[in-house]
N, C-alpha and C positions, 0 to 999 in steps of 0.2 A: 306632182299629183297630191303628195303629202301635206304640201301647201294648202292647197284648194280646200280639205277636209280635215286639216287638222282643228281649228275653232267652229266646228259646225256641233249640233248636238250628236248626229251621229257619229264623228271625229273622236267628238271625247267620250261618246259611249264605248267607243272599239277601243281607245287609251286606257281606259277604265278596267275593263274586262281584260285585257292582254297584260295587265300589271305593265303598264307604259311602253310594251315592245314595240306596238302601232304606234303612229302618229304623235312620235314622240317628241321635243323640243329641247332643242339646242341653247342653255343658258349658261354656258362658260363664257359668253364674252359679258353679264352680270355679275358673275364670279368671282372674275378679271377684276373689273371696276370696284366691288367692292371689298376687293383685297387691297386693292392700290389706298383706298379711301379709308380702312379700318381706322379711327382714331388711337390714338395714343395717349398716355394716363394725363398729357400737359397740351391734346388738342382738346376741342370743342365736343361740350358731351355728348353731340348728334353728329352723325358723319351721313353727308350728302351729297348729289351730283350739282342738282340745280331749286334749291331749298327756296321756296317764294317767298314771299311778304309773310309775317306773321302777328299781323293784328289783325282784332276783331276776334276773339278767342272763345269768345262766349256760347254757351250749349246754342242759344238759337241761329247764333252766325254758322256753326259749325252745321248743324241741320238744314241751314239755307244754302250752304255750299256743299251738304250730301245732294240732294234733291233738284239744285239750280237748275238742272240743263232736263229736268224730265220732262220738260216740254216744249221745249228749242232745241235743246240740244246742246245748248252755248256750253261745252266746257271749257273754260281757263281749267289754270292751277291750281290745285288745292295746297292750303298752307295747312302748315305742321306745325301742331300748336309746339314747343321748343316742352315745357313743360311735362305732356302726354309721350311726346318723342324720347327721354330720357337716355340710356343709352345705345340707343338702337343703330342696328346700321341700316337705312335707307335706302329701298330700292325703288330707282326712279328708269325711266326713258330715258336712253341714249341719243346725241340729234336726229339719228338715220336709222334708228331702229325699225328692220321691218313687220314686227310686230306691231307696230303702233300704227293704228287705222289711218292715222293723217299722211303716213308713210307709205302706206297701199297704193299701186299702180293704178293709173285710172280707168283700164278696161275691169281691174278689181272692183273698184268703188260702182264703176255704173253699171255690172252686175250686181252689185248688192242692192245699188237703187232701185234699180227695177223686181227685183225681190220686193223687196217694201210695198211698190207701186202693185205689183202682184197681189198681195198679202192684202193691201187699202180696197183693191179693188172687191176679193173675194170676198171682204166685211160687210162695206156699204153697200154693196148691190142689194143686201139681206134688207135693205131698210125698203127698197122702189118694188122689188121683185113678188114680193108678199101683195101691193094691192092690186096687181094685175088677177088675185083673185078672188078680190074682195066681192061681188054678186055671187059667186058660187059660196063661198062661206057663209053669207048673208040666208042663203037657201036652205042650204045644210044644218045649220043653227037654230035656225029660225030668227034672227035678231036682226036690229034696225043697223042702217048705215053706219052711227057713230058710234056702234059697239063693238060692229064689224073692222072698223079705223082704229079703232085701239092698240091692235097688233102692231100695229105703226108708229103707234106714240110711245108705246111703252117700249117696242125695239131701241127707241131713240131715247129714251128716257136712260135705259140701260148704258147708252154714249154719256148721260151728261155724269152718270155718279160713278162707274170705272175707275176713270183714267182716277181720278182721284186717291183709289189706293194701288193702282195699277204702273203708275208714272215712279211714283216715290221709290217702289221696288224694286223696278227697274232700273234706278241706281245705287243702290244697295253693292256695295263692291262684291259680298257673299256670292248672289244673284245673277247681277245683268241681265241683257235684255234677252237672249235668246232664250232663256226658261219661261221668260212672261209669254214671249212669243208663240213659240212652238205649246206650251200647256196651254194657254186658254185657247189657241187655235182647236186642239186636239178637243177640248171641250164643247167649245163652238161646233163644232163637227155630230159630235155623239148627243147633244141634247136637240140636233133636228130632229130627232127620230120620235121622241114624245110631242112636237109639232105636229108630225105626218101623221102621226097613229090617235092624235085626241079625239078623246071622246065624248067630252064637251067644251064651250068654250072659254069654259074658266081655265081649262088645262093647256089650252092653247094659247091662252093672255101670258101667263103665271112663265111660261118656256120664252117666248117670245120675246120678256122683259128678260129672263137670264141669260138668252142669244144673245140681246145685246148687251149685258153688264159683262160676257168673257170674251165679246169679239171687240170691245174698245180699245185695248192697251195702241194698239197701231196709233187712233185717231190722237192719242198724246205724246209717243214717244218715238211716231214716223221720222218727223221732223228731229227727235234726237240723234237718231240712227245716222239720220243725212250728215247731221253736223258734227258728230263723231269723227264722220271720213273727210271732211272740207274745211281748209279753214274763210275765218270767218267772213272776210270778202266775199268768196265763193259757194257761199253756204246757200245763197238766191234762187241759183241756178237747180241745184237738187231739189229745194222742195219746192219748188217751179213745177217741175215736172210730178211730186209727187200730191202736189196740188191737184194737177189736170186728173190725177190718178184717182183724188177724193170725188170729183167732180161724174169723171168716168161711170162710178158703180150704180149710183143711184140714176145716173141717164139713162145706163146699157139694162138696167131690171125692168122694167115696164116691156123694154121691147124680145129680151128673151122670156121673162115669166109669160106673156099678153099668148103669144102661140103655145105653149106647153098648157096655161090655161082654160085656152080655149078649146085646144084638143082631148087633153086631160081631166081638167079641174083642176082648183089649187093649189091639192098634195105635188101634184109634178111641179111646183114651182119652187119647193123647199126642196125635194129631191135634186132638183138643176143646184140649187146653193151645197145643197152635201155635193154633188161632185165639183162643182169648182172650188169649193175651199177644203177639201177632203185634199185633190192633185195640189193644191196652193201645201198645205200640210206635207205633202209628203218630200214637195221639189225643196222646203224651206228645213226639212228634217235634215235632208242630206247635203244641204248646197250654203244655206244660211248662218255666215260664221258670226262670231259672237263681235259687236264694234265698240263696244265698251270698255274706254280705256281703263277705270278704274276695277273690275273685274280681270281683264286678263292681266294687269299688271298683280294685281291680288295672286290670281292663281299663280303665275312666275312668282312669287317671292315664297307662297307655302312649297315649290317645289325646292327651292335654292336654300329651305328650311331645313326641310327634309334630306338633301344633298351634305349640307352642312352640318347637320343635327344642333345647328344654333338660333336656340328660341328667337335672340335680342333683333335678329331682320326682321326688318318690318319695310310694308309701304304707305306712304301718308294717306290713302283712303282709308286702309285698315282702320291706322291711326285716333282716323275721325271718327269713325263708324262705330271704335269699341267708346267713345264717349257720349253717345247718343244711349239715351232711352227710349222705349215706345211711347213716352209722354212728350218729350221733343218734339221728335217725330209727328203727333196725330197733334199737337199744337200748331205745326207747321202745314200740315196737308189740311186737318179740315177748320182750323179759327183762323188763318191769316188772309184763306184767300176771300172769305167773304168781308174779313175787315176790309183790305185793300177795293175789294170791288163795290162796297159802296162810301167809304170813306175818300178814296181818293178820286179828285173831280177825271181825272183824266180818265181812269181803268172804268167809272162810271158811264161816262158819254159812250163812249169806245166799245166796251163790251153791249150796253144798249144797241150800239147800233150796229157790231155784226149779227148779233141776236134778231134782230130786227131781219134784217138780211139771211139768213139763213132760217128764220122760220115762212117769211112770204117764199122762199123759194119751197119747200114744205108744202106751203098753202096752195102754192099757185100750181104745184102738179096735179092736185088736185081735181084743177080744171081741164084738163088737159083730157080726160074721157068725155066730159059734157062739150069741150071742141069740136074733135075731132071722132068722137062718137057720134052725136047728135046731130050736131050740126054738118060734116063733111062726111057723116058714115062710113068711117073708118071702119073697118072688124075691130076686134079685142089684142089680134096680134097686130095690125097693121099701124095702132094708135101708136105703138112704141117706137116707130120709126120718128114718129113726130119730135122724137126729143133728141133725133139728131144735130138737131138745130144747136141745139147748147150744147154739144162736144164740138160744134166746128167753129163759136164762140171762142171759147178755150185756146184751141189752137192759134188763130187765128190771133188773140191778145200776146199768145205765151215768146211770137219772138220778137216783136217790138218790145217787150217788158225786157227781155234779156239783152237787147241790143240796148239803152236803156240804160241797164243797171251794169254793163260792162263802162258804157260811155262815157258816161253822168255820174253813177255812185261809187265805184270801183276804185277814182282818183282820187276819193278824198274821203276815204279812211285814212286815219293819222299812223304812227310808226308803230304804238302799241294796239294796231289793230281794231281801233273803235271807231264810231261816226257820230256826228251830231243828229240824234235820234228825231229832229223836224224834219229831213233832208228825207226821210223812209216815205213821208205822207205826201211827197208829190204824185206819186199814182192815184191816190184815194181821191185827190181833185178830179182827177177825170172819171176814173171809174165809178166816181157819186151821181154822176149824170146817166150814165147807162141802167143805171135799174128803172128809173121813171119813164126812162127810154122805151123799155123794152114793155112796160106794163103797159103803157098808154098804146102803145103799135100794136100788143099783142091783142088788148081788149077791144079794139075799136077794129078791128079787119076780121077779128073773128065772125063773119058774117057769111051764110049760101051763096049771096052777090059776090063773092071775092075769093079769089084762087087759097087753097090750102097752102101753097108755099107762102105765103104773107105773113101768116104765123108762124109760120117756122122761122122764119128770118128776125121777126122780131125777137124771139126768144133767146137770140144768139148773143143779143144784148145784154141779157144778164149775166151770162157765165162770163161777158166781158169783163162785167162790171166787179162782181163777186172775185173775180180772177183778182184783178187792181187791188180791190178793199181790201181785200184778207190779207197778202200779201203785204200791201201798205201797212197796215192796221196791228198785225202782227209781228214785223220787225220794230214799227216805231214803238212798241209795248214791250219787246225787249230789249233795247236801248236805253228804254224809260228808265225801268225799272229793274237793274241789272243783278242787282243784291236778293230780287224777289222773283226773278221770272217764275221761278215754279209755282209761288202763288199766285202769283197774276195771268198764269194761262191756266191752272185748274180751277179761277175764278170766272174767267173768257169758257171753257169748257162747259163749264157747269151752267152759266148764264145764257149761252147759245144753244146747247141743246135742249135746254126745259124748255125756249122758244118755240126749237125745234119739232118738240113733242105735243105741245099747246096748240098752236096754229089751224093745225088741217082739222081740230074736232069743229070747227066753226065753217070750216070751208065749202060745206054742201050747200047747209041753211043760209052765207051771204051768197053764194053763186047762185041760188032759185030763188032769193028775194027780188036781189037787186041786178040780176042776171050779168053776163060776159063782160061786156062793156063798163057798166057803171061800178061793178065790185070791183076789175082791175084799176079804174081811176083813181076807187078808193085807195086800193095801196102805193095808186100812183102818189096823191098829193102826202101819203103817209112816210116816204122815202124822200119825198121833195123834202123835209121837215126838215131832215138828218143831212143835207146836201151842206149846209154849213159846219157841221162840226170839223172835217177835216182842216178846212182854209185856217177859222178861230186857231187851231192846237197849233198850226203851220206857221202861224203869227204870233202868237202868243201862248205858246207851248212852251217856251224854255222859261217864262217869267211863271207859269206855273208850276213847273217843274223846281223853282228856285223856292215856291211859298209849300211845297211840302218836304216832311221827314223820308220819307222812303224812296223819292224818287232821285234819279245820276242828278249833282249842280254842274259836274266840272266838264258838259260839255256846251 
């Protein structure tokens, strides 16, 4: 049971307060190890278990290797710089330490997964669940439709600038990730309540945008979490599912906001997000342990400090961390990722075109009241049912993709655990087709003469499709670019949510110009555009890869 709670925040709150008599931790076989290993006046002036590589030593390598994994997750090793290490004793991971997240049992691991998935879900539903009362806002305000939408762009706007200082501190070894978690949850929670209670709608915009800048940390550092507890073969499978998770929230709001709305108005639809992520909050206080390896290792070494009373232990995050400044640091988070995202042609093409993809999905919900409101006279609750379509989407892709990437990509990862980052983008080939798919099916049946499940099924098409690309799109971008993932997915972040937030203020004015039909073709032939970029990078990605500075040559 000790287990279970001892790295949660409550764990270490009760360890805290009891002067360590609760939930306390066994680090004598640490001890052990670095008794055995203490150098002596004629060994090596660093004493280690498993000491990695140690080039590349410089303030920005050392900052790209704090920060790498805050938005994949990918940790490798962190090297010690030989120089910084001076005479310390070292304390690193044992093979089979069960501390160590990669160590955790896997009924452990897919509880914690689903934690996350939990957590993802009680975020992003904040972003769908809000327009289900956009006509009653519009009433109460007195304002036009695109001002009423704003609530929505600027929720998402608060996704794309987050993760940005959100990600990086969450690998902070000080930190980790269970403080970003569990505090901006608790945040997220307590500033619905000036949402429910405004009294105009500027006070409603102004909450709305900072809902979403302390509910993002998930949407960058989920996938860390995952990859934390997996290694890196296996790492597919978890944000697979926590994929489906991202996908979940924003479908399942329309259809629990559309009845609370319609019975209530739209204060009951923030209300429904305070108790789902209020219980999300409290299951994640008590159950959600901390999977950040450079963190709990951090804390194990101030404790064996402490035990010791010898300053000179240290553990190589430490290490790193005390060489960084906040100039590094905010060098690395906010100027690299925009160098990378439009200097290099790849992170370019690529983040265009999820951007792209995740703002018509944005867009195209949009339509989804002038459907099956107007046209198949839906109610306001009944419309949400309509977006079941694209959770059985999801489904539906998610176990051919893992049948798949067991099959197919599983074998040929090499012995140090890497693959050749074009091998990722065979999904994106197919899944390129499914969004044209789906817009042309959905716009052209949307008609009185044609049964409402016609649209539904069309729309299943997309989450197919989005399922593949993301997926695709996202491993092969950190394969790419291994020395920069953190800048090149809070480049992908930032680039895809301002999409995100852009998109829908155009949505009304192209759906009553050029109505159902003709506005979805538009974004049909506009996705048709982007159907080649995958195949090009597929074919001619590694010769790319060879003509720039930042991106992997040696695969």
């Amino acid at each position: 049971m000790a287990e279970l709670f001892r790295e949660t925040v409550f764990g270490r709150l009760i360890h805290l307060a009891t002067g360590g008599k609760l939930f306390g931790y066994d680090d004598r076989a640490s001890l052990r190890i670095l008794e055995k290993r203490r150098p002596s006046h004629s060994e090596s002036s660093t004493s280690s278990l498993t000491v990695e590589d140690t080039q590349s030593n410089s303030q920005d390598d050392k900052a790209s290797r704090l920060v790498e994994a805050s938005h994949t997750g990918r940790k490798g090793p962190v090297a010690t710089d030989p120089e910084k290490a001076g005479n310390h004793l070292i304390v690193e991971w044992s093979p089979n330490d069960s501390q160590n997240p990669r160590n955790w049992s896997v009924p452990k691991k897919i509880f914690v997964t689903s934690q996350i998935c939990l957590l993802t879900i009680s975020v992003y539903i904040g972003s769908a669940i809000y327009t289900a009362g956009l006509s009653s806002i519009e009433a109460e305000f007195h304002i036009s439709p695109v001002k009423a939408l704003l609530g929505l762009t600027l929720f998402v706007l608060g996704y794309a600038l987050g993760p940005m200082v959100w990600a990086p501190m969450s690998e902070i070894p000080y930190i980790g990730r269970n403080p970003i978690y569990v505090g901006t949850l608790s945040a997220f929670v307590l500033f619905q309540l000036p949402i429910i209670y405004a009294s105009n709608i500027s006070m409603l915009l102004v909450f709305r945008f900072i809902t979403g800048l302390v509910g993002s940390p998930v949407l960058a550092t989920g996938g860390a979490t995952i990859a934390d507890m997996f290694e890196p073969k296996k790492q597919a499978y978890g944000i697979g599912v926590w994929d489906i998770a991202s996908v979940f929230g924003p479908a399942l709001g329309p259809l629990i906001g559309g009845f609370a709305a319609e019975k209530k108005g739209w204060r009951w639809t923030i209300w429904e997000l305070i108790w789902l992520s209020g219980s999300c909050f409290v299951f994640l206080f008590f159950f959600l342990p901390e999977t950040s390896s450079s963190n709990i290792l951090y804390r194990r070494t101030v404790r064996i400090r402490a035990l010791t009373n010898n300053a000179e232990i240290k553990c190589e995050p430490e290490i790193e961390a005390e060489g960084l400044s906040g100039k590094d640091i905010a060098r690395m988070v906010f100027i690299r990722p925009f160098t990378l995202s439009f200097t290099e042609p790849i992170c370019f093409v690529l983040n265009l075109y999820l951007a792209l993809v995740y703002g018509l999905l944005y867009l195209w919900f949009e339509s989804f009241p002038i459907v099956f409101g107007d046209i198949y006279h839906f109610t306001l609750g009944t419309e949400g049912l309509a977006f079941f379509g694209i959770l059985v989407g999801s489904f539906i892709t998610m176990g051919p993709f893992f049948y798949y990437n067991y099959r197919f990509v599983e074998p040929q990862f090499n012995e140090e655990g890497r693959l050749r980052p074009e091998v990722r983008l065979q999904p994106a080939m197919v899944g390129a087709f499914f969004i044209p798919v789906c817009l042309f099916w959905f716009g052209w049946s949307a008609r009185p003469s044609v049964h409402w499940i016609m649209p539904v099924i069309g729309s299943s098409f997309f989450s197919m499709g989005s399922f593949l690309l993301f997926m695709a799109v996202l491993g092969y971008l950190g394969d790419a670019y291994p020395k920069h993932i953190a800048s090149v997915f809070a480049g992908n972040d930032f680039v895809r949510s301002s999409f995100g937030a852009a998109f829908p203020l155009f949505a009304n004015a192209m759906y009553s110009k050029l109505g159902i039909g003709w506005a979805s073709s538009l974004l049909c032939f506009l996705s048709v555009a982007f159907i080649p970029i995958p195949f090009v990078l597929y074919f001619y990605g590694k010769r790319i890869r060879a003509a720039s500075k930042m991106a992997t040559h040696d695969l």
